[in-house]
Structures are given as structure tokens and as C-alpha cells.
Phi, psi and omega in degrees: 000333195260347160283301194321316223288282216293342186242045166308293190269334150330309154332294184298331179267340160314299142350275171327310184288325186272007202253303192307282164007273229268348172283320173303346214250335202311325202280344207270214188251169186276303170351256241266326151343268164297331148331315182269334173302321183285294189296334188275310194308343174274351187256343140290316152329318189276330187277002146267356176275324186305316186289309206272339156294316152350290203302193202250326182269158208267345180307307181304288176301304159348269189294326151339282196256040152268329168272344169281311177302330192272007164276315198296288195323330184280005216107314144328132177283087168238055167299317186320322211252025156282303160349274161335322172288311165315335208240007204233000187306323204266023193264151181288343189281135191289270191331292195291354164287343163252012164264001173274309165329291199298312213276339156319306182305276170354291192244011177294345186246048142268319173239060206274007088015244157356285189296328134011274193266050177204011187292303143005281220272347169284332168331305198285331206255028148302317188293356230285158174276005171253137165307332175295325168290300206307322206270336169305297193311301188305317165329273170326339197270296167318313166303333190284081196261084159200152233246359174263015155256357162347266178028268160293334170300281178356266176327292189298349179267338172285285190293332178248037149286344182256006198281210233229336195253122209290331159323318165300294156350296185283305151003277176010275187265022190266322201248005167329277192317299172315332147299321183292314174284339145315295240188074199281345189304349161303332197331301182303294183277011153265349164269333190274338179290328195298318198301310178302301180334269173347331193262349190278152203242041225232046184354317201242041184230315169337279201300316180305306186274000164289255202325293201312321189313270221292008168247346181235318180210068108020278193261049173258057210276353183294308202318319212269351175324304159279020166240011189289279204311337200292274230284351154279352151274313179286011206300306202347302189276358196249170202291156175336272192311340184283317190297322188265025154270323186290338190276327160311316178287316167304315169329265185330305192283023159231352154296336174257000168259330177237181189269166162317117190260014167242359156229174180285125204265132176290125179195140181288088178244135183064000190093346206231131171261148176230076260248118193266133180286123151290138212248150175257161218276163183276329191284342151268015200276287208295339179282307187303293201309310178299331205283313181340292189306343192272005179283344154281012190280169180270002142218154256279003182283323200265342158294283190320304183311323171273319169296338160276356170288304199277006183276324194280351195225334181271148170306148193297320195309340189251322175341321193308346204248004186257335234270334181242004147306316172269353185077013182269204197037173187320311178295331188249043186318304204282333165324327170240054152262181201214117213289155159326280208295347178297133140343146203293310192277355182269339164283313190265022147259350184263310184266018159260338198247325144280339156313318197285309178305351179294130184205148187322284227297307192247037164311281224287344162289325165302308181293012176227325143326300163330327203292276173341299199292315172313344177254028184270167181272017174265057186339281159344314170294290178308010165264266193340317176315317213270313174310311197293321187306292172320315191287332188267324180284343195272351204230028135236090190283011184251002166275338201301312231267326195262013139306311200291311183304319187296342168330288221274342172291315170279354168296349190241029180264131172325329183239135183342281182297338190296271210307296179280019170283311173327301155298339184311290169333284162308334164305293188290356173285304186284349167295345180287273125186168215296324195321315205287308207275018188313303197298311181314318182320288184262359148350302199269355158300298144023302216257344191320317196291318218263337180271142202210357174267126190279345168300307190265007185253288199324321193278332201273334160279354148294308171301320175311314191267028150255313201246051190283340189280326167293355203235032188298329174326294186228025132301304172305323171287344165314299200313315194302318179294296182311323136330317191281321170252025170317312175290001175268326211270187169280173171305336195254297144002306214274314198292320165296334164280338167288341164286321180301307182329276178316302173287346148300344152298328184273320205244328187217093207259304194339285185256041173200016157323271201307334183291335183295316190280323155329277175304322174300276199317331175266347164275346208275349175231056179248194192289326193282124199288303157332288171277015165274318192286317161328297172302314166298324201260332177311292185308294169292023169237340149296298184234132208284153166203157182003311193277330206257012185282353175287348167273303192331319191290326200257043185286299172293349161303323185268321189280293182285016161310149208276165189194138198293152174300115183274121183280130158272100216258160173269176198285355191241035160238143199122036203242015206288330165323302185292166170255122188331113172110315182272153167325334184258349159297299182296320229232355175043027169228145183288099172294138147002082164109355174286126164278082188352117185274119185279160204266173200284169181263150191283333175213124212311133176293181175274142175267356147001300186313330183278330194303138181226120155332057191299109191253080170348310192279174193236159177239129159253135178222124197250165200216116171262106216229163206210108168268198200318305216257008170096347202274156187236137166255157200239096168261100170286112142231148205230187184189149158302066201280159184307328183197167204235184212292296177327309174274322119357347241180290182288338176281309164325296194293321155277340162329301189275341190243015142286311160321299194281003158295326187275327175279342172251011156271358175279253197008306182261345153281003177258021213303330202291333169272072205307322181312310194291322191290339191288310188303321204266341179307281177339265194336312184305327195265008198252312178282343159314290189329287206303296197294001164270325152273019168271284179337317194281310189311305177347283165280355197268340152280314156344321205259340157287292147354293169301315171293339190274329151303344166229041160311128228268175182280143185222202180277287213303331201245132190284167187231131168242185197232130167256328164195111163301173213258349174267347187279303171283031143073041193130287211276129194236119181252110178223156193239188147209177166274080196292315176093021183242200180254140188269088180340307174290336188206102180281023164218050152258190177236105212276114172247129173236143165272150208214120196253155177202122186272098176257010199295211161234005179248157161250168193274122174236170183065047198246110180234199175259175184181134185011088168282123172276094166249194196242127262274122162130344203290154170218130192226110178265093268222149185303164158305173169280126181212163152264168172241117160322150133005150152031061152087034169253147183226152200231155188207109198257173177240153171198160188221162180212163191231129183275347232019079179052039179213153173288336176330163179258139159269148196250194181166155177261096152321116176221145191232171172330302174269342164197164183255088199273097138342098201206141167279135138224146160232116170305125159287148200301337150342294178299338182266028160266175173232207142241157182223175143236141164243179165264182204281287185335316183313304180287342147316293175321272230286321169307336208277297201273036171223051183248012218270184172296292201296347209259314240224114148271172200206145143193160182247019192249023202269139186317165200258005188231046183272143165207133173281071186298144169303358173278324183300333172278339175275345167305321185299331216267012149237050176223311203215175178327154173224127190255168173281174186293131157310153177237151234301349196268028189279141136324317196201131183236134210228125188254193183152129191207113204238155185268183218258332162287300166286315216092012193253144189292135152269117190253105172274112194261102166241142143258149203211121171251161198263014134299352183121111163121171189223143169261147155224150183236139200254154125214124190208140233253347171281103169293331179270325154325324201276321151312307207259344192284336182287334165320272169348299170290312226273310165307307182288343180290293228277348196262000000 
């Protein structure tokens, strides 16, 4: 309503002028009508977009430029309308400065003048505090392809490589490239950003500064050496596209790092060679081992992507596990038969991939699949149908002859390409051999009138003028017809009737002299200089005369001479050169930008190079707070900190008693001042005193803390039902959240289970079996055990990596005699740990999970909210678990990270004093982070 108002009468005149247009125009063709109709509606159209950048209201530039991107989005030039645009970069309103960002990104390097003179204002709006501007700005800036701002492009990508938000971050590394192909003498310092980046453990930073590694230094393989294990953990987790850069690259880095896990390593010892079992390395374990689960991913770059890993990198035993990802080999036959809805090119890779696959047992199911496909209306496809029918008579010979007839079948099919890809066929079919095949010959002479695609009149005269001699009868009268219509005919026709001419002259003069002198002569004036060249070089090699008899004797050497059968190979072999999967694969020429896959090393690099320092222990700091009644509470937060308790304690502990070395050597070069030494003992011993009693609080929460993390399964911690004993016919299944740590793999989730045999048989074989889980999911499945007779119960551990989700890993319970269908699904709860941070940490680490995507907030928590110990037993299958607070505390603070990735969980309850709470969530897992405020907010409430 507020565009009608303010361009109202601009509307109205617009109007007008175009209403005057159309009465002039009535008479004109409608075409062009509308053409001018078109062009004045965009230039009034733009010039309210122009009015509506203009106004005052911000309401107004808002919907301008939700209508300009969404011209862009269609496609539309709405370059004209940057000057407008342009003038809206400083406006305070947030939306509309980032919808101005984009359409900047868009057109600054069109308009790079302009965008110039607005360089001010992105500098500032690096500084802006929402990330979403800061990562805008830089966007743009980096789009701005001109070289007296480097400079500043540098600096701002250096700064905001350090910034606080992984968006940014990633923004970053995004303008990497972009700098670089501006300016490559940048190199050196864009590797050192890259080198920072890279070390960021940051998921959504990951896969983006991989792609910068592989457009600017590449062959720098030292960088990736301490990031190697992180970014094979975090593959799990980073966004699609990113997982097939990274996984390409650790390709290309473990050829040059570990040895052929397929062949045996050769050593000299002593003089004596001796052949060592090869051990595989654990850091080539571990790429192989992280990479699996994505064979499940829903997309399909990232299947490929792994399956050339493990084709180029796994032991041959294992290669085997990529076969029902991609749906390839014998056993997954029917996975590329081929749908309507398939794409054209994707049908004709399917029947390359059943071609390859034809073998005597499943020939005659191909051949009748082939059959089904000649009738799709997809002409391209049925050319191919017919080439795969040929390629399967040609490399299987006990097929040929009932190829050649169903061929030979299709000649009489209505439509035009089946019959000539058909003859196509059968030509190279019948050179294998002609002897056999006389009748097929001439059938297909026969079909000469009726056939009309010049590829297939070409083939079928070729079959004549090759095998003219089985055939003496009705090669000639071919010639003669075909004579008749030379000059009709295509280029490719005309050159096949002058060959058949010459061997029916050489083998049958008798009756096709003269028709031969006939064809010479009408080729010898025709327009295409070929077949002129052709008639001429044919005449004097045929028919003899002074100059050419010395050429004559060899005629029939040239013409009739035996000719190799041609094998039909498919288009994609010979490729081995390439690396599985890349563009220069598809395409069997080396692209743009292809990197060489290096060859493995003859003798293992040092693996040192990976080692990264892990520092384990945690630094704890306690707040002791004191309510009405005196009880004092032990709140921990804790964090995967730089050093540990122990060292933490001893760097204290030398802290201090280097001080009191240094005061009692003041002490003793002072004896005289006795007062002052009295004075500094006192302190010393006041500061001893508190820090060993810092220290006894320490450990005496530590150890509280550990017990409350390895707690045996109780009444506290629920038990769920996996399979009743009437559903399990007898065998009766319950689980729990053991809560402890899963020994084989910590970054699974430890479940225990507990089977009970109520039958009068006993239970045997009782395992897991095809597990569905759902991609990235892992399930580390018990030993094999039985159950005894009348109510024994067994009780197994197992572990599963949810990746951070709720999803149900789903599975077949299977015993000797049956198979159970059976779930778990995790509460969100369970897929946490405890952690500790210090007060300070948890801030920090709170301040750079303030972004949109990481931080929930809520203001609903009941006004008769207390934070009671059953709330602290709500906590303690999420977060830290404290002894009870007492009701006045203010602020209560958790920390938790989850058990698969590792990514931190931060809990906030603020407690207000009328009653009721704020809580704050932040965890960089949005949907953990959704569900977990659920969880509390139900349990505050309760």
C-alpha cells in the first residue's frame, strides 16, 4: 500500500504514455508489439525501483530489493540500477544492507568505478557486530577485481581469518582464491592464512579452506600434515560439498604418505633380501575407516568421492564394500537397468556398465532388456541400445549369430535411425564372418530402396563392394540402381558407389565396364572436389593406360585386400592414467586444472609428521557461593584447556615457592629489618595456606565429578524395552544409557544391554545383523553369545555413534532360528558427555557461539521456577553434574560436549528475583541445540 501512495501519480503517467503506445502500435504485428511493450514496461519498472531506493522509508528499500534479487535470480540484467543501490550500502537497516551486499557481489566487478567509491564503507562494515554484514562486506570486496585495492583485500582476509564467527571464517577463506588469481605475488601470505585456517577445528570452515589449499599451493603437502587426523574426524561432519574436496585431497596426501597396502615392502637386511608382511599404517587405518560411513551419503559426489578413494587406497579385500554404493559389479546387476526418468546420459553409462557386465550366464537378460530399450522414444538412447547389442555379439561369441538375426529384424522397423544404427551394426558384425552370413547380404541389399539415412545406404554398399564376390548376382544390379540416382545422392553415398564401381570392375568387368565409366564420369564433374579427386585417382588405378600400368598390377592389392574385423571396445577404456571420478576421466584428456594422482613411495615417509601434541587434562576452577543457611556449593566448568590439573597445581606450586625463595633471599640480605620479614612470612603462609586449600577443594571436586561420570547402571538411569519376550517369542530385551565411556571407540555412545531367555530352549548365535543406519551412523556390534534355558540373562555392551542425531539406529536382532527387527533412539541427552571449563573459558567460549545459527535464548521458563536437586538429576545426563545449589544461587552455568564430533554445549539458567528463569543454550548443532532447550525447559517446568 505504501509503494500506491508514495509513486502514485509517477504510475499514472506511466500508464498513460503506454495506453497513447498501444493505441498506435494497434495496427502493428503483435511480435513487435509486444517487444516495445516489454521494453517500456522495464524502464518504468526500474524507474519505481529507482523512486522506491530513494524514499526515506526503509520499508520501501526493503521491497525494492527483494524485487531486484529476485530479478537477478531469474536471470534479469539489473545492472543500470547500481549507482541506486549503491547509495543504500550505509543504510542502518539490516535487512536491507544484506540484501544490498548481495546484489553488490553480483555486479562490483562490473561495475568496479562505482563500487570504488564505497570502499570506506565495507572496511566499516568488517567491523559491523553481526556477522552476516562482516562476511558480506568482505564478500564484496573480494568481488571488486582490481589491483590497487590488494592491499586491503590482504588485511581484511588476515583479519577476518582471526575472527570469532566460523562464518566469517569460512567467508575467508572463500576470497582466498580470489585474491590469488588477482595478484598471484600474494601467494606467500595467503598460505600463511591458509596455514591458520586449516589448524581451525571449526566444521564449517573445514571443507572451504581445503578448496583454497587446492587453488593456491597444492603441492604444500607439510601444511596438511598436523591437520591431517582433525580433518579425517571432522570429515563426518562438514557440509557435503566440502567432504568431496577433502576426501579428494587426503587422496592425492596418502599416496605420498603411505605405502601400497597391495603389495609387500621389499628390505635388504644383511645382504639378504627378505619380504616383510605388509602392516598398514594406523593413519591410513583411520582415513579409510572415517571415509565409510559416507558411502551412505544422499549424495552422489560424495559416494564417488569415496569410492575412488578406497579404490585408489584400500587393500584389493576391501575395495569390495564400495560395489553396493555405487551398484556396480555382477551381483548388483539389476541396479542399472534403466528407468524412463533417467537422463539421456545417464542411460547411456548404464548400458555401458551392463555391456561390460554381459557374461554367457546373464547374456540372455541383457539381450532382452536391450530388446525393451529400442523402443524408447529417445533416439540417442536407441542408437546406443543397438551399438550395446553389437558390443555384446562382438566379446561373446556364442551370442553372435542370435544378435545378427534380432539386428537383422530390425531392419524393418518403421523408424528410420533403429534401422540405419542397425545396419551400422551388422556391418561390423558380418566382417567377423561374411562367409557365413551371404543371406544377411543380401536381405540387406534388398532394403537399399527403402532405406534413406546416407550412414546406412553407405554401410550397406560397402558390405556389397567388399563381399561382392559372395554375392555376384546382385552386386551389379545394386551398381546399376545406384547409378541411376548418383547425382541425388549424399557425399558419403556417392564415395561408396565409386568404391563398389571400382571392385565390380576389378572382379566383374564383364557386366559393370561400362556402368563403372558411367560413375567416373558423373563423379569426375561433380561439385564436392572429393569425390572429383576420388574418380580421378580410382580411374588411373583401374583402368589401364600407358601412364598408370605400373600402378594397375597392384589394384586388387588395394582395393580387395583382407581387412581386420573391428572390435567394439567400450568408450571409456584405457583410463587408468586418471584418477577415478575426475573430469579428466569422463573425458580421457587431461582438464584444466587436473592434478596428477602420485605414485605410491617405495619406502614409507616418517609419520612423526602427524603427531600433534594432545593436551587431555582439564584446568578447573571452583566459585563457591553461600546461601541463607550457610551450605556452600561447588559449581565446575570446565573445558579441554591447554594444560592439566597436575600442571597446572605444579606450575602454582613453583609459582609460589619461587616467590618464597625470592622473599627469603630479600629476607636475608635485609636481617636488619626484621619487622618487614615478619610481615612478608605472614603473607607467604597466608598465601600457601589458601592454595592448598584451593588444591584439597580441587581434587575433592575432581573425584566427585569422576564418580558421578562412571556410574554403574541404577534406578536413576532409565531402562527401555527393545524386544518383548512375547514379540520375541520367549526372548525378552532391555537396554539402558550406560553413561560411561565406550572403551573401543569414544566417540560412540555406550549402550547396555541385557537379554533374558524366558523360553525352555536354549538361545543360540544371538548377534546383530544389517544394520540401516542412516549416513555417517556406526554400530560396533557385541561378540556372538548364547542364552540358557528358564529366565538367564546375559547382559553385553555395544557402542554406536549417533553423530550428533536422534535418529533410531535401526537393526536385525538375530538368534539361531529368527530375526527381530528392533531400534534405538537416543535422547538428546545421551549424546552428550561432561566437560569442564573455568569461569573465564566459558565465557570466552560462550562470547564465539553468540552467532544466530549457535544460540537459543528463552523467556518461558515458569515464574515459580527453583532450581532444586531433582533438576540437578535432570542435568547429569547432559552436563556437568554439581552438588545442590542453594535456592538464591543466580546463575548456574554446564558444560558439555557431544560424544561424536566433540562440539561444545554451553548451559546458562539465570534465575530472576520474582520468579522464573532465563535459559541460554549454545551449541554450534542447531538441532541439538532445539531440542535440548526442549528437554530443559520441560523439565524446569515440572
Amino acid at each position: 500500500m505504501s509503494l500506491s501512495y508514495s509513486c502514485n501519480g509517477h504510475i499514472c503517467e506511466n500508464l498513460l504514455v503506454m495506453d497513447s503506445f498501444v493505441r498506435f502500435l494497434k495496427e502493428r504485428e503483435q511480435e513487435q508489439l509486444i517487444k516495445i511493450l516489454s521494453f517500456l514496461f522495464y524502464i518504468f519498472r526500474h524507474d519505481d525501483l529507482k523512486e522506491m531506493l530513494d524514499s526515506n522509508k526503509d520499508s520501501l528499500k526493503l521491497e525494492a530489493m527483494k524485487r531486484i534479487v529476485a530479478m537477478i535470480a531469474r536471470g534479469k540484467n539489473a545492472s543500470d540500477l547500481f549507482p541506486a543501490v549503491v547509495k543504500n550500502v550505509a543504510c542502518k537497516n539490516i535487512e536491507v544492507k544484506k540484501l544490498v551486499y548481495v546484489y553488490l557481489v553480483r555486479y562490483a566487478e562490473e561495475q568496479q568505478d562505482l563500487a570504488l567509491l564505497s570502499i570506506s564503507t565495507f572496511q566499516r562494515g568488517l567491523k559491523d557486530p553481526n556477522q552476516l554484514i562482516r562476511a558480506s562486506a568482505l564478500r564484496v570486496l573480494s568481488s571488486i577485481r582490481v589491483t590497487i585495492i590488494v592491499p586491503i583485500m590482504m588485511l581484511a582476509i588476515k583479519e577476518a581469518a582471526s575472527d570469532m564467527s566460523p562464518y566469517v571464517r569460512k567467508t575467508a577463506a572463500h576470497a582466498i582464491p580470489k585474491l590469488h588469481s588477482l595478484d598471484p605475488e600474494q601467494k606467500d601470505q595467503l598460505i600463511e592464512v591458509i596455514e591458520k585456517l586449516l589448524a581451525d577445528k571449526t566444521t564449517l570452515v573445514a571443507g572451504s579452506v581445503v578448496m583454497a589449499f587446492e587453488e593456491v599451493c597444492p603441492d604444500r603437502i607439510d601444511l596438511i600434515h598436523k591437520n591431517y587426523r582433525k580433518l579425517c574426524n571432522l570429515l563426518i561432519d562438514v557440509e557435503e560439498w566440502g567432504q568431496v574436496v577433502i576426501i579428494n585431497m587426503l587422496t592425492r596426501y596418502a599416496r605420498t604418505q603411505f605405502l601400497n597396502p597391495n603389495v609387500n615392502v621389499s628390505i635388504t637386511h644383511m645382504c639378504e633380501k627378505k619380504r616383510k608382511p605388509y602392516v598398514m599404517d594406523p593413519d591410513h587405518r583411520l582415513l579409510l575407516r572415517n571415509t565409510k560411513p559416507l558411502l551412505q551419503s544422499r549424495n552422489a559426489a560424495v559416494v564417488m568421492a569415496v569410492a575412488q578413494l578406497y579404490f585408489h587406497l584400500a587393500p584389493k579385500a576391501e575395495v569390495g564394500i564400495i560395489a553396493k554404493a555405487l551398484g556396480m559389479f555382477e551381483p548388483y546387476l539389476k541396479s542399472f537397468y534403466i528407468r524412463s526418468t533417467d537422463p539421456t546420459q545417464i542411460k547411456i553409462l548404464k548400458l555401458e556398465v551392463l555391456t561390460n557386465l554381459a557374461n554367457e550366464a546373464n547374456i540372455s537378460t541383457i539381450l532382452r532388456e536391450f530388446q525393451t530399450y529400442i523402443k524408447s522414444m529417445d533416439k540417442d538412447f536407441v542408437a546406443a541400445s543397438i551399438q550395446a547389442i553389437g558390443r555384446c555379439a562382438t566379446n561373446i561369441g556364442e551370442v553372435r549369430d542370435t544378435c545378427l538375426n534380432g539386428l537383422v529384424q530390425l531392419l524393418s522397423n518403421r523408424d528410420e535411425l533403429v534401422v540405419a544404427e542397425s545396419v551400422v551394426v551388422i556391418k561390423k558384425l558380418l566382417q567377423m564372418q561374411p562367409e557365413q552370413h551371404s543371406d544377411i547380404i543380401k536381405h540387406m541389399a534388398k532394403l537399399i530402396d527403402n532405406i534413406q539415412v546416407p550412414m546406412a545406404r553407405a554401410s550397406i554398399l560397402w558390405l556389397i563392394g567388399e563381399y561382392c564376390e559372395h554375392v555376384p548376382k546382385i552386386a551389379p544390379d545394386v551398381l546399376r540402381k545406384m547409378a541411376k540416382s548418383f547425382t541425388n545422392e549424399e557425399d558419403i553415398v556417392k564415395l561408396q558407389i565409386i568404391n563398389l564401381a571400382a571392385k565390380l570392375y576389378l572382379t566383374n568387368s564383364k557386366q559393370t565396364k561400362l556402368l563403372t565409366q558411367y560413375v567416373l564420369n558423373l563423379a569426375k564433374y561433380d561439385q564436392n572436389y572429393d569425390i572429383r579427386d576420388r574418380a580421378r585417382f580410382i580411374r588411373q588405378l583401374i583402368v589401364p593406360t600407358d601412364k598408370s600400368g605400373a600402378l594397375n598390377k597392384y589394384a586388387k592389392k588395394l582395393f580387395l585386400a583382407l581387412k581386420p574385423a573391428p572390435v567394439l571396445e567400450s568408450p571409456f577404456k584405457d583410463r587408468d592414467h586418471f584418477q577415478l571420478g575426475s573430469l579428466s576421466h569422463l573425458l580421457n584428456a587431461k582438464a584444466a586444472g587436473y592434478q596428477e594422482l602420485p605414485d605410491w613411495p617405495e619406502s614409507a615417509p616418517d609419520p612423526s609428521v602427524r603427531n600433534v601434541e594432545v593436551k587431555d587434562s582439564v584446568c578447573a576452577e571452583r566459585t563457591v557461593l553461600t546461601g541463607p543457611e550457610g551450605a556452600g556449593v561447588l559449581l565446575l566448568q570446565t573445558t579441554r584447556g591447554s594444560s592439566n590439573i597436575a600442571s597446572g597445581s605444579d606450575e602454582s606450586g613453583s609459582g609460589s615457592e619461587s616467590e618464597e625463595s625470592r622473599e627469603e633471599t630479600e629476607s636475608e640480605e635485609e636481617e636488619e629489618d626484621e619487622e618487614e620479614e615478619k610481615k612478608k612470612r605472614k603473607k607467604l603462609d597466608k598465601t600457601k595456606a589458601k592454595k592448598q586449600a584451593e588444591e584439597s577443594a580441587e581434587r575433592c571436586a575432581i573425584h566427585t565429578i569422576h564418580q558421578i561420570r562412571t556410574i554403574a547402571p541404577s534406578g536413576s538411569i532409565k531402562m527401555y524395552e527393545l524386544l518383548h519376550r512375547i514379540t520375541g517369542e520367549g526372548l525378552a530385551v532391555e537396554y539402558c544409557f550406560s553413561r560411561q565411556p565406550f572403551s573401543p571407540d569414544p566417540n560412540m555412545v555406550a549402550v547396555q544391554i541385557q537379554f533374558t531367555n524366558n523360553t525352555n530352549s536354549e538361545t543360540k548365535n544371538l548377534h546383530i545383523e544389517d544394520p540401516r543406519l542412516q549416513s555417517g551412523m556406526r554400530i560396533r556390534e557385541f561378540a556372538e553369545i548364547g542364552l540358557q534355558p528358564t529366565g538367564e540373562s546375559v547382559t553385553v555392551v555395544m557402542g554406536i555413534d549417533f553423530c550428533d542425531s536422534t535418529q533410531a539406529a535401526n537393526f536385525q536382532l538375530c538368534t539361531h532360528t529368527r530375526k527381530f527387527f528392533v531400534s534405538i533412539q537416543p535422547p538428546v541427552g545421551e549424546l552428550m558427555t561432561p566437560t569442564f571449563l573455568t569461569e573465564n573459558n566459558f565465557k570466552k567460549e560462550q562470547g564465539e557461539r553468540t552467532s544466530a545459527h549457535s544460540r537459543f535464548n528463552t523467556h518461558s521458563c515458569p515464574t515459580d521456577c527453583s532450581f532444586s536437586s531433582k533438576h540437578l538429576s535432570f542435568f547429569s545426563s547432559y552436563v556437568v553434574v554439581t552438588p545442590p545449589p542453594p535456592p538464591s544461587a543466580p546463575v548456574y552455568r554446564f558444560a558439555g560436549k557431544t560424544v561424536s564430533s566433540g562440539c561444545l554445549v554451553l548451559v546458562t539458567v539465570t534465575t530472576k528475583e520474582g520468579g522464573g528463569a532465563q535459559l541460554t543454550v549454545n551449541c554450534e548443532k542447531m538441532v541439538i541445540g532445539t531440542m535440548l532447550v526442549k528437554d530443559i525447559l520441560q523439565a524446569l517446568s515440572q
